[in-house]
C-alpha positions as CSV (number, residue, x, y, z in Angstrom):
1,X,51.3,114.8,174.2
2,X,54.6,116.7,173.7
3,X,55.6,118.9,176.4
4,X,58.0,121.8,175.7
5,X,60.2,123.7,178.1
6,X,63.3,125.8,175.8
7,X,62.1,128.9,174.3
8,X,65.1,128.9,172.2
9,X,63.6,126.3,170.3
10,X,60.6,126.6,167.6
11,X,57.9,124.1,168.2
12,X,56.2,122.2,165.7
13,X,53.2,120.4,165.5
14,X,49.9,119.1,163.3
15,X,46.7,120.9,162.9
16,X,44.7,118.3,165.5
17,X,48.0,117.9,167.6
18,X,47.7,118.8,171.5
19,X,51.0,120.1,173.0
20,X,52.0,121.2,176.3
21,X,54.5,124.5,177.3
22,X,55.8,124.0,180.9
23,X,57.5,126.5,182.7
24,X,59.1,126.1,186.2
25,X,57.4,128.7,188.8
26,X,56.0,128.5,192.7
27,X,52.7,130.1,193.0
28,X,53.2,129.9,196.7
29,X,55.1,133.1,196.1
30,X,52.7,135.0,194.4
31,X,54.2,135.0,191.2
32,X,52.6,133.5,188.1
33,X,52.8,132.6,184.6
34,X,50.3,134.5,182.4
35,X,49.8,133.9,179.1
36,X,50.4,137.3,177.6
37,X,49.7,137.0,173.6
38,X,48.9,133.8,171.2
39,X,48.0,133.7,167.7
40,X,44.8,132.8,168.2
41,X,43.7,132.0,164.5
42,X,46.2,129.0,165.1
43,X,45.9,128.0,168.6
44,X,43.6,127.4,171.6
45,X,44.3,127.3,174.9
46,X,42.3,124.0,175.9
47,X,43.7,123.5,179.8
48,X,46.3,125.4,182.5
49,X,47.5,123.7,185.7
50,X,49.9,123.8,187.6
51,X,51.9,120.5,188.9
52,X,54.1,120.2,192.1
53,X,57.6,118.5,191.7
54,X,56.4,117.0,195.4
55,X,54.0,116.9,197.6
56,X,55.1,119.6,199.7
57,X,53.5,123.0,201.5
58,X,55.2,125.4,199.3
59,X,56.7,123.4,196.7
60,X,57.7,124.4,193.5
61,X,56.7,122.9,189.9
62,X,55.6,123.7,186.8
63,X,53.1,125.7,185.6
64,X,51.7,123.6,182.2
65,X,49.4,125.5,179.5
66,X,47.9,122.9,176.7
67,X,47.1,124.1,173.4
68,X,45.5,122.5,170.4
69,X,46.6,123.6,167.0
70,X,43.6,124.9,164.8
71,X,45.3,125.8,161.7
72,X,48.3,125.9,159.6
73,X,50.5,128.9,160.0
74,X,53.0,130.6,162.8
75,X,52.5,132.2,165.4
76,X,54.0,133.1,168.9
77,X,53.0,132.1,172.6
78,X,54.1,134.8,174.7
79,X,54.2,134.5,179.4
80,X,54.7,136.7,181.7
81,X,55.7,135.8,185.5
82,X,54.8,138.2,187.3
83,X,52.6,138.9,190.4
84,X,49.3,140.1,189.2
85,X,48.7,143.0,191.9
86,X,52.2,144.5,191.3
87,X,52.4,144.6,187.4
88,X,56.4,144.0,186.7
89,X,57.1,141.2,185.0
90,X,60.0,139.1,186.6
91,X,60.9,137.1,183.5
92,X,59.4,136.8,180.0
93,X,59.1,133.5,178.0
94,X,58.1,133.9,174.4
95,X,57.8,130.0,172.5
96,X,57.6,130.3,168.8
97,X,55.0,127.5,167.1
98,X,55.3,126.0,163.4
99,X,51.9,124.5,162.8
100,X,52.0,122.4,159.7
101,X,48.9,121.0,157.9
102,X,47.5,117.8,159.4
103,X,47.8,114.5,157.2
């Protein structure tokens, strides 16, 4: 499974194909990524987790959403990081996704 990480870049994938968006975050902190919008006629969120870069109290990581790709068409992913309780967003991610038809 792909795993993407630069917003600036459009991801593409195959109706059928899994794919991974990773973002770097700490939930130790309080602050979280929340998926904020998807174009759900073309994608499903399947899985969320988040992985430590060690095996630490407090460690950082990323924060990995896997989606499957329904149908053909584009769309956009949009996160927020942000502590729930408070409501201002620290930093926005929004990912772009090409799904072409499966072969």
């Amino acid at each position: 499974m792909r795993t993407f990480i630069d917003s600036a870049q459009p991801i593409r994938v195959r109706v059928g194909e899994e794919f991974a968006v990773a973002l770097a975050g700490n939930p130790t902190t309080g602050y979280v990524w929340q998926q904020t919008g998807t174009g759900t006629e073309c994608l499903e969120l399947v899985a969320q987790k988040f992985e430590p870069r060690r095996q630490a109290v407090g460690a950082g990581g990323l924060e990995v959403f896997h989606f499957r790709a329904l149908q053909p068409g584009e769309t956009w992913i949009a996160f927020e990081h942000i502590r729930p309780w408070v409501g201002n967003p620290r930093d926005k991610k929004r990912f772009q996704v090409i799904v072409d038809p499966g072969t």
